[in-house]
ZAZA-651315 format. One record per residue (C-alpha): residue in one letter; y, x, z negated. Coordinates in steps of 0.2 Angstrom, whole numbers, always signed. Layout:
! ZAZA-651315
<site residu="A" north="Y" east="X" up="Z"/>
...
END
This chain:
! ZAZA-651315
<site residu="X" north="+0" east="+0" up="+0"/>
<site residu="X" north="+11" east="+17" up="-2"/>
<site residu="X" north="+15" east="+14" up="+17"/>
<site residu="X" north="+19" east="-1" up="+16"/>
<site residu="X" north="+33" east="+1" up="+4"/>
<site residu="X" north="+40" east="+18" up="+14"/>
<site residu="X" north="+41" east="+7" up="+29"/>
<site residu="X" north="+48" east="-9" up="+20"/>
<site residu="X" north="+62" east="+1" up="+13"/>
<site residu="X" north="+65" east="+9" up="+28"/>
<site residu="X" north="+65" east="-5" up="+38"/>
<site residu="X" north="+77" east="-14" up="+27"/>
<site residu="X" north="+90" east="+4" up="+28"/>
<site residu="X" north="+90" east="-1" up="+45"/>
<site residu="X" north="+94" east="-19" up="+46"/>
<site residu="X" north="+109" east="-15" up="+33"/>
<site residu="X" north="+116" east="-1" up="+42"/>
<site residu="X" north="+115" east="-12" up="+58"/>
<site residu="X" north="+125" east="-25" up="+50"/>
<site residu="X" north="+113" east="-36" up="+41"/>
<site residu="X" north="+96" east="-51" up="+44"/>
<site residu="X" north="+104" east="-56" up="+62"/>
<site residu="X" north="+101" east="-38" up="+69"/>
<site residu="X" north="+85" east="-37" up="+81"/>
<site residu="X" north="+80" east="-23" up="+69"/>
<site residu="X" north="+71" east="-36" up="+56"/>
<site residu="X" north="+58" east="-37" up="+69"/>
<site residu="X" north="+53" east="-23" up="+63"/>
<site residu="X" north="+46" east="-32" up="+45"/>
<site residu="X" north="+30" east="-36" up="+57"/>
<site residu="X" north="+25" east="-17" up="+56"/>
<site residu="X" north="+21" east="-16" up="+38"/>
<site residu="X" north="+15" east="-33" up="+39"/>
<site residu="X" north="+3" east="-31" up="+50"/>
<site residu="X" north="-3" east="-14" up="+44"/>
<site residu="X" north="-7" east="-25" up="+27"/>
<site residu="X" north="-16" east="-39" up="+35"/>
<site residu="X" north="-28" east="-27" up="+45"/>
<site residu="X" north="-31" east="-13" up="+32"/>
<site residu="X" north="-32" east="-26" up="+17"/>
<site residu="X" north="-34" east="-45" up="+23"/>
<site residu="X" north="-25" east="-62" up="+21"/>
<site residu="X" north="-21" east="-62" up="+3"/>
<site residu="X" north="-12" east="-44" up="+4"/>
<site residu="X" north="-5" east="-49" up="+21"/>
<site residu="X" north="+3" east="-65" up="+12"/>
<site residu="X" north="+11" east="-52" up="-3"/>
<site residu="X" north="+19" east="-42" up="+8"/>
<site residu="X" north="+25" east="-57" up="+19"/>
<site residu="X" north="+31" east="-63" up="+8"/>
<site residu="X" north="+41" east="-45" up="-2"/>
<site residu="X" north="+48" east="-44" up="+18"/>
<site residu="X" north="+55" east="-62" up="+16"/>
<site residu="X" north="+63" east="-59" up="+1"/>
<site residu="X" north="+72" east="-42" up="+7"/>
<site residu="X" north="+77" east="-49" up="+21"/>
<site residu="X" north="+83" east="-67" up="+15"/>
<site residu="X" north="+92" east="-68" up="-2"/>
<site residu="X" north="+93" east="-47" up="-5"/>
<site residu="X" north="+100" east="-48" up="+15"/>
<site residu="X" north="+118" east="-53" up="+19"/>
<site residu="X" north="+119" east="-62" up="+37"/>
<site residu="X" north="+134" east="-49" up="+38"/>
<site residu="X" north="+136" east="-34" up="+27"/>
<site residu="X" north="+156" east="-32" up="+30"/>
<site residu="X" north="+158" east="-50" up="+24"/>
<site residu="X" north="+143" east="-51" up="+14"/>
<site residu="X" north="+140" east="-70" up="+19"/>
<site residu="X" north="+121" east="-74" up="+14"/>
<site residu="X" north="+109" east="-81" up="+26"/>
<site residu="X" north="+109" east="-101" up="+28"/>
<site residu="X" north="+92" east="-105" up="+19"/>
<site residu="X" north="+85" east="-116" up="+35"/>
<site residu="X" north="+87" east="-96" up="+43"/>
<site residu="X" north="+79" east="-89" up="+31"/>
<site residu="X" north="+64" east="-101" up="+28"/>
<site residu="X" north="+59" east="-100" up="+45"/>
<site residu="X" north="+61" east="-83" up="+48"/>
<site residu="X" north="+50" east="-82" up="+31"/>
<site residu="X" north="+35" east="-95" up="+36"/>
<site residu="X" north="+33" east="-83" up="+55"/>
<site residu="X" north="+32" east="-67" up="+42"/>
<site residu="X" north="+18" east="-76" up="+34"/>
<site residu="X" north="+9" east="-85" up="+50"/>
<site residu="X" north="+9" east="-68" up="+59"/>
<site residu="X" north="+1" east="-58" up="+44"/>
<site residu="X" north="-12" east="-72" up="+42"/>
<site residu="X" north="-17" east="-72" up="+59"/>
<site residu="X" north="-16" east="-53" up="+63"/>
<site residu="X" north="-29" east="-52" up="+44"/>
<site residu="X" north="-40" east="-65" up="+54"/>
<site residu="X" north="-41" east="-58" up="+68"/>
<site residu="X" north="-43" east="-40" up="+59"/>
<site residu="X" north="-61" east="-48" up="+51"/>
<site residu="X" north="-66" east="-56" up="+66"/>
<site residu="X" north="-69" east="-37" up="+72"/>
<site residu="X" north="-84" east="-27" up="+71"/>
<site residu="X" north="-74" east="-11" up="+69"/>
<site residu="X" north="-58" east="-8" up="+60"/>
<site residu="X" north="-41" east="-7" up="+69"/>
<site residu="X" north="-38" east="+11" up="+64"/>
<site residu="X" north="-57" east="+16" up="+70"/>
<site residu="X" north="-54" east="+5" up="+87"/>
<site residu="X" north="-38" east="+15" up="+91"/>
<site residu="X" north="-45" east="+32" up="+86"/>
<site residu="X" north="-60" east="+27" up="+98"/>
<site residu="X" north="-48" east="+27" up="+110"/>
<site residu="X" north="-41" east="+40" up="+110"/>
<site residu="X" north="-57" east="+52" up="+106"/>
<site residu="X" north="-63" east="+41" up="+122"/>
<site residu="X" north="-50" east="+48" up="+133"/>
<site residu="X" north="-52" east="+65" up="+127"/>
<site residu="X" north="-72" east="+65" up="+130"/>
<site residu="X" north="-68" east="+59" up="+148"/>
<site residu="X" north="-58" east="+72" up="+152"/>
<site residu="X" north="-70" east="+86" up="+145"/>
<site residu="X" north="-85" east="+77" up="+156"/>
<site residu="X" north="-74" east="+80" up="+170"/>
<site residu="X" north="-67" east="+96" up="+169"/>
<site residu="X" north="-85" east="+103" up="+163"/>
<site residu="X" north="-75" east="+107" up="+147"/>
<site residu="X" north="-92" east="+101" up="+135"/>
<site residu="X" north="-105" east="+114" up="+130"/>
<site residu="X" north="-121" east="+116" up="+126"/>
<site residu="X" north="-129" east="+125" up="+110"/>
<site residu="X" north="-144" east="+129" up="+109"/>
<site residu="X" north="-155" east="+129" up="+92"/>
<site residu="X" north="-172" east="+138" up="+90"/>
<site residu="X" north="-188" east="+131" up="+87"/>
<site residu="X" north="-198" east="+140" up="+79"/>
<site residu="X" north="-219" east="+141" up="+77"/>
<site residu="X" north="-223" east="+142" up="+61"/>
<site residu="X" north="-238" east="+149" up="+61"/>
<site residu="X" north="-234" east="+164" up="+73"/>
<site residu="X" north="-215" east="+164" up="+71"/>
<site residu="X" north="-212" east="+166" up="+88"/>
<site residu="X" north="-197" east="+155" up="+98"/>
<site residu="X" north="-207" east="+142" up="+107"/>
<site residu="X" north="-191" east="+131" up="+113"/>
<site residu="X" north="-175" east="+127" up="+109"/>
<site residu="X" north="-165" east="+111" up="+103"/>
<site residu="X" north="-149" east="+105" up="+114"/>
<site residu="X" north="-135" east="+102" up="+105"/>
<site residu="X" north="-118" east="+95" up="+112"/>
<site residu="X" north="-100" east="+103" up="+108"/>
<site residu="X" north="-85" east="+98" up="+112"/>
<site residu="X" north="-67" east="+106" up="+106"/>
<site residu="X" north="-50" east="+94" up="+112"/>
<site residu="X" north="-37" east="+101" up="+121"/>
<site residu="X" north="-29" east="+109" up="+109"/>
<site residu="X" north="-43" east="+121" up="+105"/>
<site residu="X" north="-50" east="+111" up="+89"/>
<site residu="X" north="-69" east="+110" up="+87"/>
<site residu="X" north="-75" east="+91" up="+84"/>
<site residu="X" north="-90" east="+92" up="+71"/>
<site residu="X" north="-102" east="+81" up="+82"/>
<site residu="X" north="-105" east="+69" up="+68"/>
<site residu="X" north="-89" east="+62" up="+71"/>
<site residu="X" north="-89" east="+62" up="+92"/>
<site residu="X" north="-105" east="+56" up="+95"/>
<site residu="X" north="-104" east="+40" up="+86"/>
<site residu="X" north="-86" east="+38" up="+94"/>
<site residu="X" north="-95" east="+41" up="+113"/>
<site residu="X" north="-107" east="+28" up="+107"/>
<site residu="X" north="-97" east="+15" up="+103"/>
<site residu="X" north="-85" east="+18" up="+119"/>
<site residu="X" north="-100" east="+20" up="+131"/>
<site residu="X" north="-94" east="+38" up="+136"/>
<site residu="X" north="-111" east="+41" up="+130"/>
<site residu="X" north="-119" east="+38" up="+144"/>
<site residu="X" north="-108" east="+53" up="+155"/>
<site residu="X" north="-110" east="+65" up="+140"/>
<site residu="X" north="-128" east="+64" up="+138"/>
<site residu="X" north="-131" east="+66" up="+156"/>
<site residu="X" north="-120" east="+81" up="+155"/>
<site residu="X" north="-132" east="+88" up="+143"/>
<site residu="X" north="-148" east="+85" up="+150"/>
<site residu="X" north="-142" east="+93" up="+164"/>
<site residu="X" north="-135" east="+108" up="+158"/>
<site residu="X" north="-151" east="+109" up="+144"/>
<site residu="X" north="-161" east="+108" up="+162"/>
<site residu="X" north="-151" east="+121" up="+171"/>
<site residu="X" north="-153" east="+134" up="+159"/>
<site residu="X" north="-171" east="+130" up="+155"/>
<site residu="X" north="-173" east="+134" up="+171"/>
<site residu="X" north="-164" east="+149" up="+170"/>
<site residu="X" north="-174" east="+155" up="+156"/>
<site residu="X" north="-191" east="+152" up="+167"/>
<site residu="X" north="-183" east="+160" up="+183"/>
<site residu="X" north="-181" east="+176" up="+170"/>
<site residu="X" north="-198" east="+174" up="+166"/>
<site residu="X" north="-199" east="+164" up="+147"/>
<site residu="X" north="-210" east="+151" up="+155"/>
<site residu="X" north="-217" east="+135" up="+146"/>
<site residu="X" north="-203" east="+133" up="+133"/>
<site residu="X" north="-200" east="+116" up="+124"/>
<site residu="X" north="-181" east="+110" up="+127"/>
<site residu="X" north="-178" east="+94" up="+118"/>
<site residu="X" north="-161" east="+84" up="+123"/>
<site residu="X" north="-156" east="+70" up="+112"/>
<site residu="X" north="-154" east="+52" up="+119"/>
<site residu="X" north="-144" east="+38" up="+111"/>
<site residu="X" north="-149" east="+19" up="+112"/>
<site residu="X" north="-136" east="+15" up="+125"/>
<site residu="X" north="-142" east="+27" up="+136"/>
<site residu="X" north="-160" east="+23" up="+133"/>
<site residu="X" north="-158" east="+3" up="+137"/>
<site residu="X" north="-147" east="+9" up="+152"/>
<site residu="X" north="-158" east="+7" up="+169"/>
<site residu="X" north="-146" east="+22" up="+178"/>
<site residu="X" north="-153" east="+33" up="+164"/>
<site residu="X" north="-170" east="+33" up="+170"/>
<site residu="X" north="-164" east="+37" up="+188"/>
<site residu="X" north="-155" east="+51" up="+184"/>
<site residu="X" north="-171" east="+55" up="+174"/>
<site residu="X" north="-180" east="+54" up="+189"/>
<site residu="X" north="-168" east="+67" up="+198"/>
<site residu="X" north="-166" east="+79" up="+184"/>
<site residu="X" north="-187" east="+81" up="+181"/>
<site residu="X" north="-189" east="+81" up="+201"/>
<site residu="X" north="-178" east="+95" up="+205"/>
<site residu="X" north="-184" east="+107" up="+189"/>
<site residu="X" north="-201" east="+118" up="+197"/>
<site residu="X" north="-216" east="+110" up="+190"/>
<site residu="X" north="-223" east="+116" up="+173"/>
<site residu="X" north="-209" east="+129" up="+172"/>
<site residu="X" north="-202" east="+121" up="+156"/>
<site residu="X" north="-209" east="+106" up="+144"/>
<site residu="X" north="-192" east="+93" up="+143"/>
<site residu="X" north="-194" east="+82" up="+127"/>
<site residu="X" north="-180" east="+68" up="+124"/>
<site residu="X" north="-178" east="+64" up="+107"/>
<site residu="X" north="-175" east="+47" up="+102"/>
<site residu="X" north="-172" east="+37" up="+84"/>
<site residu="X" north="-179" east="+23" up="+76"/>
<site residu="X" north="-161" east="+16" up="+78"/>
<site residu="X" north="-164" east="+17" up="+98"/>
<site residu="X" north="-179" east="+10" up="+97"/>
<site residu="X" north="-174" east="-6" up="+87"/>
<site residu="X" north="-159" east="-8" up="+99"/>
<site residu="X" north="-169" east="-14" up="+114"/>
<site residu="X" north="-189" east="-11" up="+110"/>
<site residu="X" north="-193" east="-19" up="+127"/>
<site residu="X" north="-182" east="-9" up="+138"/>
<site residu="X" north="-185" east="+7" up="+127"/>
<site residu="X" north="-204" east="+4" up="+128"/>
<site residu="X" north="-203" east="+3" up="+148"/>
<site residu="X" north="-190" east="+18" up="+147"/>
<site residu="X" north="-202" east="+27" up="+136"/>
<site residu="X" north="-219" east="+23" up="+148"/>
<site residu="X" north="-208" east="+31" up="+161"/>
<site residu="X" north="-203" east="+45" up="+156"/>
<site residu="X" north="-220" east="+51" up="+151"/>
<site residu="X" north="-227" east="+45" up="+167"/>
<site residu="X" north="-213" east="+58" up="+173"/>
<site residu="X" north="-223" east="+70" up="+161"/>
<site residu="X" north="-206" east="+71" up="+150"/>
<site residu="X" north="-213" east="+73" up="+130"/>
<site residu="X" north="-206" east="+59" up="+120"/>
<site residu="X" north="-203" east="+65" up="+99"/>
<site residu="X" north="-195" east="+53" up="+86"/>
<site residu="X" north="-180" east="+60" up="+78"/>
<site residu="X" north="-177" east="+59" up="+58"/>
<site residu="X" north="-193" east="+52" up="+53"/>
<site residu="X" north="-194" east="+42" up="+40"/>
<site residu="X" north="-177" east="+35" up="+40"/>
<site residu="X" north="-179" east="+20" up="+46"/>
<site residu="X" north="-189" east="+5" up="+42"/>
<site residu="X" north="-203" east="+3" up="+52"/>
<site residu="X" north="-210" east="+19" up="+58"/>
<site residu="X" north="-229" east="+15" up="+57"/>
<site residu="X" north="-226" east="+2" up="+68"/>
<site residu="X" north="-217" east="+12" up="+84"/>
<site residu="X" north="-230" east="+27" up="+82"/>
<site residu="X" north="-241" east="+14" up="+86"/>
<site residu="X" north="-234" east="+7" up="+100"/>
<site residu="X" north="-223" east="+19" up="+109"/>
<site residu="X" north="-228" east="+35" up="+118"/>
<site residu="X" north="-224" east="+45" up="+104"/>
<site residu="X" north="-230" east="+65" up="+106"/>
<site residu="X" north="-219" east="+74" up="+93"/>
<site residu="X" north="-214" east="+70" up="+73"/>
<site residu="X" north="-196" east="+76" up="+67"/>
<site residu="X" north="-197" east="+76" up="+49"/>
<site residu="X" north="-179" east="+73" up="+44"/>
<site residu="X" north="-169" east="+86" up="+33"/>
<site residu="X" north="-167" east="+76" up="+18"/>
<site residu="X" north="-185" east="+76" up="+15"/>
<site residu="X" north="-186" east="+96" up="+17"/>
<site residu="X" north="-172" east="+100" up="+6"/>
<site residu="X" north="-181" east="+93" up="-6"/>
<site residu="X" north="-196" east="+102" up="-6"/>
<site residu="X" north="-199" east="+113" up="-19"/>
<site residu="X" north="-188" east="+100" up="-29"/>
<site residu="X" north="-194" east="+86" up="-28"/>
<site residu="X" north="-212" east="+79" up="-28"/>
<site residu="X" north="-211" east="+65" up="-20"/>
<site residu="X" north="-204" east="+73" up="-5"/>
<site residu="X" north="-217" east="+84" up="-6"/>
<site residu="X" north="-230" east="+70" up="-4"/>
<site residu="X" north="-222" east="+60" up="+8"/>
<site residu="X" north="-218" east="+76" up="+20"/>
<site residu="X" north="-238" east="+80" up="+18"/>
<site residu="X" north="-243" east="+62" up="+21"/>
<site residu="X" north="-231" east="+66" up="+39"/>
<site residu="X" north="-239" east="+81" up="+45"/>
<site residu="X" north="-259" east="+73" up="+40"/>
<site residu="X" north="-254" east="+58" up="+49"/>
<site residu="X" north="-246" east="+66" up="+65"/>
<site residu="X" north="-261" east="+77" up="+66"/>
<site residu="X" north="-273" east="+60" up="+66"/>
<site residu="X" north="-261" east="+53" up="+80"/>
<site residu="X" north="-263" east="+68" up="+89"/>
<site residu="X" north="-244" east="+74" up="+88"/>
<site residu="X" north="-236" east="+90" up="+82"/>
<site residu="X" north="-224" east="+88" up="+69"/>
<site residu="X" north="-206" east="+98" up="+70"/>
<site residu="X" north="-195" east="+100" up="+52"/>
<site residu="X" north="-177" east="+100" up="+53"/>
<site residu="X" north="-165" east="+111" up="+42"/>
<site residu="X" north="-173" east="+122" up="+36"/>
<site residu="X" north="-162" east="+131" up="+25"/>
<site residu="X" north="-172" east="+139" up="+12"/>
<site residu="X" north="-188" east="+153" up="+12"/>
<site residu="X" north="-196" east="+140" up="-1"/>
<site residu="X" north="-195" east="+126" up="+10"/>
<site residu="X" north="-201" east="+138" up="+23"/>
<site residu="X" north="-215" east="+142" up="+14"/>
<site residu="X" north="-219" east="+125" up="+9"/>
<site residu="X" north="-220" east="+117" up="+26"/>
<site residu="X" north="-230" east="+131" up="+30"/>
<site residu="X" north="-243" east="+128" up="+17"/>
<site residu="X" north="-242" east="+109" up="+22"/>
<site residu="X" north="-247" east="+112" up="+40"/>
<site residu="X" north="-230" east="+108" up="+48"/>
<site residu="X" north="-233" east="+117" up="+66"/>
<site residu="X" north="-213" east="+118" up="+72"/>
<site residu="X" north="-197" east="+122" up="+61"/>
<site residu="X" north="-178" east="+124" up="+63"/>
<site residu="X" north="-165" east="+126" up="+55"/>
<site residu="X" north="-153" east="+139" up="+48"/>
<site residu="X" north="-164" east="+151" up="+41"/>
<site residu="X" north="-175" east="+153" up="+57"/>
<site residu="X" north="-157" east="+151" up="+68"/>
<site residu="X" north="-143" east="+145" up="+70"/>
<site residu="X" north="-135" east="+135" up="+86"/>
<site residu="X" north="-128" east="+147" up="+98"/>
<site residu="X" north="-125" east="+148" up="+118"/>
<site residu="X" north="-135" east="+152" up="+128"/>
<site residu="X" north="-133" east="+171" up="+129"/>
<site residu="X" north="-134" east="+173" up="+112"/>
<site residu="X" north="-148" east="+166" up="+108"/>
<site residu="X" north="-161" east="+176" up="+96"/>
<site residu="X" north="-179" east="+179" up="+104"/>
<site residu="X" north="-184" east="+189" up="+90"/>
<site residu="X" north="-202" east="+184" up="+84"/>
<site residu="X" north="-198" east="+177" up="+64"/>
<site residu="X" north="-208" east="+186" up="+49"/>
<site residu="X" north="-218" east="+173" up="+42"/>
<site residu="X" north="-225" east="+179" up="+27"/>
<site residu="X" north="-217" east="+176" up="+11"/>
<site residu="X" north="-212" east="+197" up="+6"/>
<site residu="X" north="-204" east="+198" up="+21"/>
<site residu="X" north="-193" east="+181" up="+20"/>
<site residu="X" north="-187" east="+184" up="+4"/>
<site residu="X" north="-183" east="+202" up="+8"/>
<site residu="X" north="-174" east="+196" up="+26"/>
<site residu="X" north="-164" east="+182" up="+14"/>
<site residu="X" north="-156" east="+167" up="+24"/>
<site residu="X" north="-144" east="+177" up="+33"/>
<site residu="X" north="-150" east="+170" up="+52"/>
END
């Protein structure tokens, strides 16, 4: 409400100094009025109708030289459309799924994004993943970044969910998988063959049927068996549109794309996709292992993942790996794939590390978690 008063009294300076209510200037009430009604609803949105009234009708001369008051049919009016606006602007505020303030930030981050996607100005980071039973890179997780024009890094936390709701999503991640394909490609040109290269894939694009064709194009114009291209989905995409992801999925697979399921054990009916969808690869979420070691019950629960994605036939992947104890604990549970910062960190391409990790547990507590 802080800004409500700064403006309210700024307003009013202005209305004064411009002679007094009559001035065009008291227009300017609906600013804080409105900015009440959306952020804190009808009853807040009366209040400060209400407070503008008052400054503007008996505090308010109708001229400051002559210091003649408002005629109260003036002010009553002026009053009762302070209070209808506020009310309407606070119903119309709820009716929204999103929050002004969010929907006008989407906007602009939208902007932004489509430019980058057209300019070529998004990257690509590339995260290790890591056999833990050998220690050697067996693939690599793509990762999207993005900095704005000024230079600033977006966290991805915060522009992906923003490309989602704006449907720039569906440019961006065909960006990536193209740029994750290209350089897989790269790699197998140089010689590091039969690498897994997973690329995240949202429920818009999934339930979009120009997704699939541009799948098509992307697998078809790869040389055959050079790379292994796993999209990874969530429980969210799947529950978007289980039809249309099913029939996405079936595809995909038929295209000979691996399909894994992202944070695992998130959602709420995981038993029942691994049943039904063409699932070849488990991603035990993070909160889970940075628990281990911890936490008990995370420990059972990631070992009831790994035996039942062995029974199913799929190889399981931990994420975040921070920690040599988590390391080891994964390890010792049979989880066959890791990542996280201890075994790597995102990097371009040419950075990437392709050293083979010690995995025994002298040697990661002497090495530390300094990767």
């Amino acid at each position: 409400m802080g800004l409500f008063v700064v403006a309210t009294a700024a307003v009013t300076l202005l209305v004064a100094l411009s002679g007094g209510a009559p001035s065009t200037l008291a227009h300017l009430y609906y600013v804080p009025i409105l900015y009440v009604a959306v952020r804190h609803g009808a009853r807040a949105a009366v209040a400060a109708s209400v407070v503008a009234g008052v400054v503007v009708g008996p505090l308010m001369p109708s001229s400051v030289v002559g210091a003649q008051h408002q005629e109260l049919g003036s002010w009553l009016v002026r009053m009762a459309l302070f209070v209808l606006v506020g009310l309407v602007a606070a119903t119309l505020a709820k009716s929204q799924s999103r929050p002004l303030d969010v929907m006008v930030r989407d906007v602009f981050v939208a902007r932004g994004l489509r430019a980058a996607v057209r300019h070529n100005q998004t990257r690509v980071h590339f995260q290790p993943l890591i056999d833990l039973t050998t220690g050697d890179v067996i693939g690599f997780e793509a990762l999207c970044r993005w900095s704005d024009s000024k230079g600033r890094s977006i966290p991805p936390d915060r522009f992906i969910p923003e490309a989602e709701r704006t449907g720039v999503i569906t440019a961006l991640g065909t960006r990536v998988l193209h740029q994750a394909t290209d350089q897989a490609q790269l790699w197998a040109d140089e010689g590091r063959t039969g690498l897994l290269v997973t690329v995240n894939v949202s429920a818009v694009q999934l339930t979009d049927p120009a997704f699939l064709e541009g799948l098509v194009k992307v697998v078809r114009s790869q040389s055959s068996a050079s790379f292994q291209l796993c999209l990874e989905i969530t429980e969210t995409a799947i529950i978007a549109d289980p039809v249309r992801a099913l029939a996405t999925l079936r595809a995909a697979r038929d295209l000979g794309v691996t399909i894994a399921v992202d944070d695992f054990g998130t959602g709420q009916s995981s038993l029942e996709y691994l049943a039904e969808f063409p699932i070849d690869i488990i991603k035990i979420d993070r909160s889970f292992v940075a628990a281990l070691g911890t936490d008990p019950k995370s420990h059972a629960l990631v070992r009831a993942m790994v035996q039942m994605a062995h029974s199913l036939g799929a190889l399981t992947i931990a994420e975040g790996i921070e920690e040599p104890e988590q390391l080891e604990a994964l390890r010792a549970l049979g989880c066959a794939i890791g990542q996280g910062f201890h075994l790597g960190r995102p990097s371009d391409a040419d950075a990437v590390d392709w050293q083979t990790r010690e995995m025994t547990k002298a040697s990661v507590d002497s090495t530390g978690a300094g990767n």
